[in-house]
MOPAC internal coordinates of N, CA, C and O (Angstrom, degrees):
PM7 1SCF
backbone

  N    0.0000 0     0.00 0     0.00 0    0    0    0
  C    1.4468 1     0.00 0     0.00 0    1    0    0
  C    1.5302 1   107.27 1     0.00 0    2    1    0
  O    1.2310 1   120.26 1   -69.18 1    3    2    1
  N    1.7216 1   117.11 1   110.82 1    3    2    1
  C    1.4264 1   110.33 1   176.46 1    5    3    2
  C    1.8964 1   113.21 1   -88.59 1    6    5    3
  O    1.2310 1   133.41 1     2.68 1    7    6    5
  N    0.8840 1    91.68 1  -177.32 1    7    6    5
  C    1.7043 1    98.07 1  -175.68 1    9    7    6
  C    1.7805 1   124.92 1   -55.48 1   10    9    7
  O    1.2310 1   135.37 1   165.04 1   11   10    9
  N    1.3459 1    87.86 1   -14.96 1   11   10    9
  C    1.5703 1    79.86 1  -171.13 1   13   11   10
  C    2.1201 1    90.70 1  -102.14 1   14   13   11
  O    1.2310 1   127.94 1   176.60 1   15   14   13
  N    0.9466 1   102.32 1    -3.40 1   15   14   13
  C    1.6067 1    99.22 1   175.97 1   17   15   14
  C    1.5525 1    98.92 1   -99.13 1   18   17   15
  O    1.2310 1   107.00 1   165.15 1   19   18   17
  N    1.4610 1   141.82 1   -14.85 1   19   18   17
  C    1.1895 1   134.13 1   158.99 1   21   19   18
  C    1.4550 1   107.08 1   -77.89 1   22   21   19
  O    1.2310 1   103.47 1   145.51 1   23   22   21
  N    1.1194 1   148.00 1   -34.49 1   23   22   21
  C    1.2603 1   155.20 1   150.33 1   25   23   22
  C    1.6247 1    96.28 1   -20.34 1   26   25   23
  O    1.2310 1   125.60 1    97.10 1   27   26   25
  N    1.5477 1   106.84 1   -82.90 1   27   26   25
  C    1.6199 1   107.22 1   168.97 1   29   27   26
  C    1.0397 1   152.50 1   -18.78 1   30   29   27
  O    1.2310 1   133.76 1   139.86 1   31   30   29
  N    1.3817 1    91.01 1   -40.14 1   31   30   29
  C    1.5908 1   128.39 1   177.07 1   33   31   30
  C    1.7325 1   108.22 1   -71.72 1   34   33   31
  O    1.2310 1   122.49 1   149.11 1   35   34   33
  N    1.7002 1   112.83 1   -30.89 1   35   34   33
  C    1.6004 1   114.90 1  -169.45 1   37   35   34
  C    1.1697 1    97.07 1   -85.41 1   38   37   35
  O    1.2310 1   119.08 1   160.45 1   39   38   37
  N    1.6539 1   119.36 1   -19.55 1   39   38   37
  C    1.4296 1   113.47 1  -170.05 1   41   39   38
  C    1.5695 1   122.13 1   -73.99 1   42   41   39
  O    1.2310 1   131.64 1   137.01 1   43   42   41
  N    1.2495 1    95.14 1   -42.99 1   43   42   41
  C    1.3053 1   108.07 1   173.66 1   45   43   42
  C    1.6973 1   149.48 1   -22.26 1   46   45   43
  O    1.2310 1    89.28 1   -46.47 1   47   46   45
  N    1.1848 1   167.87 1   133.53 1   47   46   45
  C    1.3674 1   135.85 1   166.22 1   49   47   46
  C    1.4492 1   118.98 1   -75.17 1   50   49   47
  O    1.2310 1   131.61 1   -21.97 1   51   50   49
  N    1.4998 1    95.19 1   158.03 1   51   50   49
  C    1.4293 1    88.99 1   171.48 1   53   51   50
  C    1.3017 1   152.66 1   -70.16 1   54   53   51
  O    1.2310 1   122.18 1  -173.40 1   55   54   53
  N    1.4097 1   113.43 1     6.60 1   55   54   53
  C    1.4101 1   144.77 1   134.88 1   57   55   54
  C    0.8657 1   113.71 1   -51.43 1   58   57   55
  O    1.2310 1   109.15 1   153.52 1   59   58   57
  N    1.3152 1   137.94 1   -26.48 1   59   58   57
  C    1.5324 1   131.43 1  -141.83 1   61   59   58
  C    1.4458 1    86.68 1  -107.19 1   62   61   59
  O    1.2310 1   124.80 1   133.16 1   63   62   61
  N    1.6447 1   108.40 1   -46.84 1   63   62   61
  C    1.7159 1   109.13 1  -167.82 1   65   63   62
  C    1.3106 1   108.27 1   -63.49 1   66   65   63
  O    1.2310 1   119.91 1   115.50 1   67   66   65
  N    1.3663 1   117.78 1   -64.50 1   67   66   65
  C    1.2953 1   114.70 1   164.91 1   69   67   66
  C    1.2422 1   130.93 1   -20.52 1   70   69   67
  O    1.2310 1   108.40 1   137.49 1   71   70   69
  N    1.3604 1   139.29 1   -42.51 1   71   70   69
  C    1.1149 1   122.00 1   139.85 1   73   71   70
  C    1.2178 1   126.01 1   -59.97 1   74   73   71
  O    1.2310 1   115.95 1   126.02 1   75   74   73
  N    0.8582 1   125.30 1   -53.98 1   75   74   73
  C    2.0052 1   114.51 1  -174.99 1   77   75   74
  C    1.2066 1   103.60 1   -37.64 1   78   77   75
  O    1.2310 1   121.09 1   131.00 1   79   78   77
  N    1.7961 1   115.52 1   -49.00 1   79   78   77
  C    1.4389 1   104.97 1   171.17 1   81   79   78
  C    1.6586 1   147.72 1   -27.69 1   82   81   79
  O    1.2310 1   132.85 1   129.49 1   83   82   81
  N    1.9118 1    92.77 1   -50.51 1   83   82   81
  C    1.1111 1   103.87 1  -169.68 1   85   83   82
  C    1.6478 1    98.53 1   -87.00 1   86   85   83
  O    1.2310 1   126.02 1   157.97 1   87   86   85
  N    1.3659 1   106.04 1   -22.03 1   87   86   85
  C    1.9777 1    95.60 1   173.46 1   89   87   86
  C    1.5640 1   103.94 1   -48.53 1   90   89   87
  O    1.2310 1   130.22 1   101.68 1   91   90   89
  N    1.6320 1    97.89 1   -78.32 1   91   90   89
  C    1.5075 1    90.02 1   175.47 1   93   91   90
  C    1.6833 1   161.26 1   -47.08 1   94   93   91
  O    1.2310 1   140.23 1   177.11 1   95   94   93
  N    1.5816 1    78.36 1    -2.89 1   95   94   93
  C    1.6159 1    94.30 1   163.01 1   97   95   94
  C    1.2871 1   126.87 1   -96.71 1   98   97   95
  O    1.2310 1   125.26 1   158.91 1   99   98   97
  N    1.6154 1   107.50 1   -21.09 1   99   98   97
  C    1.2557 1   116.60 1   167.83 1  101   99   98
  C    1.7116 1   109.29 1   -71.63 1  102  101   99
  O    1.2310 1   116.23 1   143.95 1  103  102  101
  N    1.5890 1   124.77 1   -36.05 1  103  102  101
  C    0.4948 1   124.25 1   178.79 1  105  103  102
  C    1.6194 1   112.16 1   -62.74 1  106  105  103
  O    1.2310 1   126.77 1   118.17 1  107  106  105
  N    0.8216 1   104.58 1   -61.83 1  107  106  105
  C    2.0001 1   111.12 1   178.90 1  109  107  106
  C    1.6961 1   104.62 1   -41.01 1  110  109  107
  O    1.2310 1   125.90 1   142.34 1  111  110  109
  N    1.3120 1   106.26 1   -37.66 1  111  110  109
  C    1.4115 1    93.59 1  -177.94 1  113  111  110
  C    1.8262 1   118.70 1   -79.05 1  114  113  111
  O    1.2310 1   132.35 1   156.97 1  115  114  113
  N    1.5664 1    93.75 1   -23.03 1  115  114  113
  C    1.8261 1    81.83 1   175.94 1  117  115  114
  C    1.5475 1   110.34 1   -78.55 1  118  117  115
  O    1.2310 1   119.02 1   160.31 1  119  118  117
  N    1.2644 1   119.48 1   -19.69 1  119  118  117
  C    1.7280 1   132.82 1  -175.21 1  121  119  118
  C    1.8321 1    86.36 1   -65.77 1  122  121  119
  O    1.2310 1   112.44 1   125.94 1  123  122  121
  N    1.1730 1   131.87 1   -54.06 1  123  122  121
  C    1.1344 1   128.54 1  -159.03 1  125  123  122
  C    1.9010 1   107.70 1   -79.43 1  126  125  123
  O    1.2310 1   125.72 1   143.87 1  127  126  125
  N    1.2942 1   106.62 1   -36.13 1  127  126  125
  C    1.5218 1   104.60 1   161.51 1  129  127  126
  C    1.4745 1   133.30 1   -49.23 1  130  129  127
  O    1.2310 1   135.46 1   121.30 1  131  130  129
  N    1.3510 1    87.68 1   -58.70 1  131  130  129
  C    1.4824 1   106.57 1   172.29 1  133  131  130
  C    1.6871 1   121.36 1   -66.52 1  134  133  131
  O    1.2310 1   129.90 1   168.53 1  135  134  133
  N    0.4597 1    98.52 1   -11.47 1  135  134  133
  C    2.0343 1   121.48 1   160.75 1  137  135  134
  C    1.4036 1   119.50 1   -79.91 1  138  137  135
  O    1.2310 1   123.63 1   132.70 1  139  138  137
  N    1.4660 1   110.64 1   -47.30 1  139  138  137
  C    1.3299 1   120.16 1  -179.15 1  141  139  138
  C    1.9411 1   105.71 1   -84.72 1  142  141  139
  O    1.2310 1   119.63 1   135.49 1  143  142  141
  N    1.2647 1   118.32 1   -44.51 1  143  142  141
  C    1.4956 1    97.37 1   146.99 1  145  143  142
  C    1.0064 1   145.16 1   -79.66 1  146  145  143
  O    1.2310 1   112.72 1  -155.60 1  147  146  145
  N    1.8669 1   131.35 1    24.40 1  147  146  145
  C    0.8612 1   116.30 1  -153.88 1  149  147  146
  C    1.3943 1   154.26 1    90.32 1  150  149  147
  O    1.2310 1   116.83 1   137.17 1  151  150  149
  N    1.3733 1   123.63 1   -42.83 1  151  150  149
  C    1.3840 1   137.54 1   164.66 1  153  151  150
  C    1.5112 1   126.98 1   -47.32 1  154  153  151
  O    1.2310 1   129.39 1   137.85 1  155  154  153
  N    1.3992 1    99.51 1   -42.15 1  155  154  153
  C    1.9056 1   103.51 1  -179.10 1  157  155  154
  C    1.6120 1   117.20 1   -44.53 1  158  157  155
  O    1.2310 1   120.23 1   -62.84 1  159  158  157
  N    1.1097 1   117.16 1   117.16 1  159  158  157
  C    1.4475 1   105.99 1   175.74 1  161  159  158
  C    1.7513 1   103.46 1   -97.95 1  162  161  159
  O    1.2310 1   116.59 1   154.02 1  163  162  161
  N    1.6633 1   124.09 1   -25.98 1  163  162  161
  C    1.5578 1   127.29 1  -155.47 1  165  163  162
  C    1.8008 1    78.93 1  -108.41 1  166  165  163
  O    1.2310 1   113.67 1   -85.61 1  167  166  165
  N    1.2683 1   129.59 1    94.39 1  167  166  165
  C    1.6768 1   121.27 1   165.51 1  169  167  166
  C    1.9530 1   104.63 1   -84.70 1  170  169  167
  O    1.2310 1   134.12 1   163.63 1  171  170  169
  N    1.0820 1    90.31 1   -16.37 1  171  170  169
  C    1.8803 1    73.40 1   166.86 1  173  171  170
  C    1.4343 1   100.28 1   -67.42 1  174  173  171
  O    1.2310 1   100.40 1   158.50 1  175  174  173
  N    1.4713 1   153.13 1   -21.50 1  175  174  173
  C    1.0372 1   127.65 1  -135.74 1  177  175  174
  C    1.9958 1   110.02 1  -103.47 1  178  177  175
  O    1.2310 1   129.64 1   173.26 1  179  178  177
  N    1.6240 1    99.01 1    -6.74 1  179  178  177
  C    1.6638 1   117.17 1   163.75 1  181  179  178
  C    1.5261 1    93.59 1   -75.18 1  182  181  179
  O    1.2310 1   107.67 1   121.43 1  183  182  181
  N    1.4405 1   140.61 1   -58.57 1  183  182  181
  C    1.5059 1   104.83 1   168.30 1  185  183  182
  C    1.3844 1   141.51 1   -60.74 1  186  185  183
  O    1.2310 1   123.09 1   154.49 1  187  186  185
  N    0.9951 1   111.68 1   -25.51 1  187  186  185
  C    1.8039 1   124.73 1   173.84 1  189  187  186
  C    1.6368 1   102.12 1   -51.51 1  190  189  187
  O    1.2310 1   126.88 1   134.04 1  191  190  189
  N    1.7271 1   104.37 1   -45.96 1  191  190  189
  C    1.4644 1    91.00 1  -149.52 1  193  191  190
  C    1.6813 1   103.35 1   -93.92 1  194  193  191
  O    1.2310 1   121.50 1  -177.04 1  195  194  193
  N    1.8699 1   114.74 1     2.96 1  195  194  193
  C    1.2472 1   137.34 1   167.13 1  197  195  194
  C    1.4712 1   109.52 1   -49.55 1  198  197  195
  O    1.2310 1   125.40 1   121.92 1  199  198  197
  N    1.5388 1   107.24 1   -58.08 1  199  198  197
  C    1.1051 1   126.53 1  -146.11 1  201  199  198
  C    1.9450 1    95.68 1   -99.78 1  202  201  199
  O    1.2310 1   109.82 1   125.18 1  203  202  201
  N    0.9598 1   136.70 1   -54.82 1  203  202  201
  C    1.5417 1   124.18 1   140.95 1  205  203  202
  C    1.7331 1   107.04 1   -12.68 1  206  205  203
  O    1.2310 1   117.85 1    92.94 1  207  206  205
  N    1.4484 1   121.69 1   -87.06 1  207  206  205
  C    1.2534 1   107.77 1  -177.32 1  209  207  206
  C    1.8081 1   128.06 1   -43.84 1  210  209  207
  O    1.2310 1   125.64 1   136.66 1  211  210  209
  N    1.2940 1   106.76 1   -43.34 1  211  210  209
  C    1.5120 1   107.40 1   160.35 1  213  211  210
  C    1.7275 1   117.49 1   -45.10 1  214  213  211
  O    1.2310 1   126.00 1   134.12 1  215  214  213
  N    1.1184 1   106.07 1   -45.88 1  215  214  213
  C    1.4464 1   120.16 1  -179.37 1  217  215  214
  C    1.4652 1    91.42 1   -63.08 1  218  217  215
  O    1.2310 1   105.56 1   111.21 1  219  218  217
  N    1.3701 1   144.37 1   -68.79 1  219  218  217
  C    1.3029 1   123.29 1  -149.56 1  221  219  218
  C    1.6282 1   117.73 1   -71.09 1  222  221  219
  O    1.2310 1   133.81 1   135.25 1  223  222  221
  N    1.7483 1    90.91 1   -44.75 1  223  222  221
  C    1.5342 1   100.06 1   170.76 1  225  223  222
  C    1.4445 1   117.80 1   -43.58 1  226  225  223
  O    1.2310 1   111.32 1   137.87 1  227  226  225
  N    1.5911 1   133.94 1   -42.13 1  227  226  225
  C    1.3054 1   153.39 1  -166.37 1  229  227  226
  C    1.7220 1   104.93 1   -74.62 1  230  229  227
  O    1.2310 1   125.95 1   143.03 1  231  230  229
  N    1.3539 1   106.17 1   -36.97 1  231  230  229
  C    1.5697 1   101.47 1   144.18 1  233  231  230
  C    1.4313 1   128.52 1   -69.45 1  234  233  231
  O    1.2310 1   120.33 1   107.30 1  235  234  233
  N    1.0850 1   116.98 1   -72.70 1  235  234  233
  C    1.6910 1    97.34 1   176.44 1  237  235  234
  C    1.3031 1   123.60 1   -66.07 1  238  237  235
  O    1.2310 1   114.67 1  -161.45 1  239  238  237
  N    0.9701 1   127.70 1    18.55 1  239  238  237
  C    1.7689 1   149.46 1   167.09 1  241  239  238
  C    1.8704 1    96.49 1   -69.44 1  242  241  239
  O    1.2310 1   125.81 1   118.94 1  243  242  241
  N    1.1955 1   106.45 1   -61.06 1  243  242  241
  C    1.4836 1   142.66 1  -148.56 1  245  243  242
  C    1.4749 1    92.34 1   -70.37 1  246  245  243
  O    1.2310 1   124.56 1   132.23 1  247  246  245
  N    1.5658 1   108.86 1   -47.77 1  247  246  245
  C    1.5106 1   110.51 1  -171.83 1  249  247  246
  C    1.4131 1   123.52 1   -93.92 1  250  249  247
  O    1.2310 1   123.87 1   177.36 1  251  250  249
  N    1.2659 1   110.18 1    -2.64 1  251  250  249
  C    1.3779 1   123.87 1  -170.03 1  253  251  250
  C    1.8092 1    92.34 1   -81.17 1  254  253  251
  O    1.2310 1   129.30 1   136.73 1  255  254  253
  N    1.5107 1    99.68 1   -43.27 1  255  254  253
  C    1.7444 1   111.17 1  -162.30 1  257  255  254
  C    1.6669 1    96.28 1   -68.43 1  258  257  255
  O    1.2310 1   128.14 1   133.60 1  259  258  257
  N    1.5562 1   101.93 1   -46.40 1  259  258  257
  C    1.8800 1    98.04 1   170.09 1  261  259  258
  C    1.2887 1   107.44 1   -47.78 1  262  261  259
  O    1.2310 1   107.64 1   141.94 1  263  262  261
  N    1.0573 1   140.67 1   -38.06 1  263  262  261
  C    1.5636 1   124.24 1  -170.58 1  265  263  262
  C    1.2682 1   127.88 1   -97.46 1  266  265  263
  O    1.2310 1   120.10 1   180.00 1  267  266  265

């Protein structure tokens, strides 16, 4: 995720993040399956999608403290 898609990410509602969240956790969890059988060929891509979730949480982190 480059900067102008974290940008995106501020725009968003907080409904909105919340889901992205849970994509990306679903997502992290099939990256992590597919690892555990074998299949993963891109293993950078369980950190990429780590660090995306840090990113979203770090928004609603951000907004919780605004309020």
């Amino acid at each position: 995720m480059k900067s102008k898609e974290f940008r995106e990410l501020m725009e968003k509602s907080t409904s909105e993040l919340d889901t992205v969240l849970k994509d990306k956790k679903a997502e992290l969890f099939n990256l992590r399956f597919q690892l555990a059988t074998g299949q993963l060929q891109n293993t950078s891509a369980i950190a990429a999608c780590k660090r995306d979730i840090a990113r979203v949480k770090t928004v609603i982190r951000q907004r919780e403290a605004q309020a």
